[in-house]
C-alpha positions, 0 to 999 in steps of 0.5 A: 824233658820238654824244657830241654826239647824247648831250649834245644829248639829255640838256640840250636834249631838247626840240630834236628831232634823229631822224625819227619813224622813228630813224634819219635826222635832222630838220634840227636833227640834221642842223645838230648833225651838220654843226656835229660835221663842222666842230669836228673838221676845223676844231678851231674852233667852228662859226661863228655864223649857219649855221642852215639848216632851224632857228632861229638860237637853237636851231642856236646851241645845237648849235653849243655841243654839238658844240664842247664835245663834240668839244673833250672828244674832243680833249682828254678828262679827264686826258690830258696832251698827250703821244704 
């Protein structure tokens, strides 16, 4: 979930994803969240059209922050598939 927070926050910092306070998310956050949840049970990438409480535009942006943070999760750099 960090990772894609991370990634998210470093090529999309004008998606605000934390309440003023830190800690709970805005709804942008919480679609970045939910779309994290979906890659790692599903090991799909988060269908099109699920924005709930942003724009399709901006949730379609998180949807590639958690695909590409939990495909590098799932297969990080150099890893060569054996247990």
């Amino acid at each position: 979930m960090g990772e894609a927070f991370a990634l998210a926050r470093g090529e999309a910092p004008e998606i605000v994803l934390l309440q003023p306070d830190g800690v709970h998310a805005t709804p942008a956050g919480a679609h970045l969240a939910a779309a994290v949840i979906y890659a790692t049970v599903t090991a799909c990438r988060p269908p099109a059209g699920g924005a709930i409480g942003t724009d399709p535009a901006t949730a379609g942006r998180l949807d590639e922050h958690a695909w590409r943070a939990v495909s590098a999760w799932r297969h990080p750099p150099g890893a060569t598939g054996a247990a």
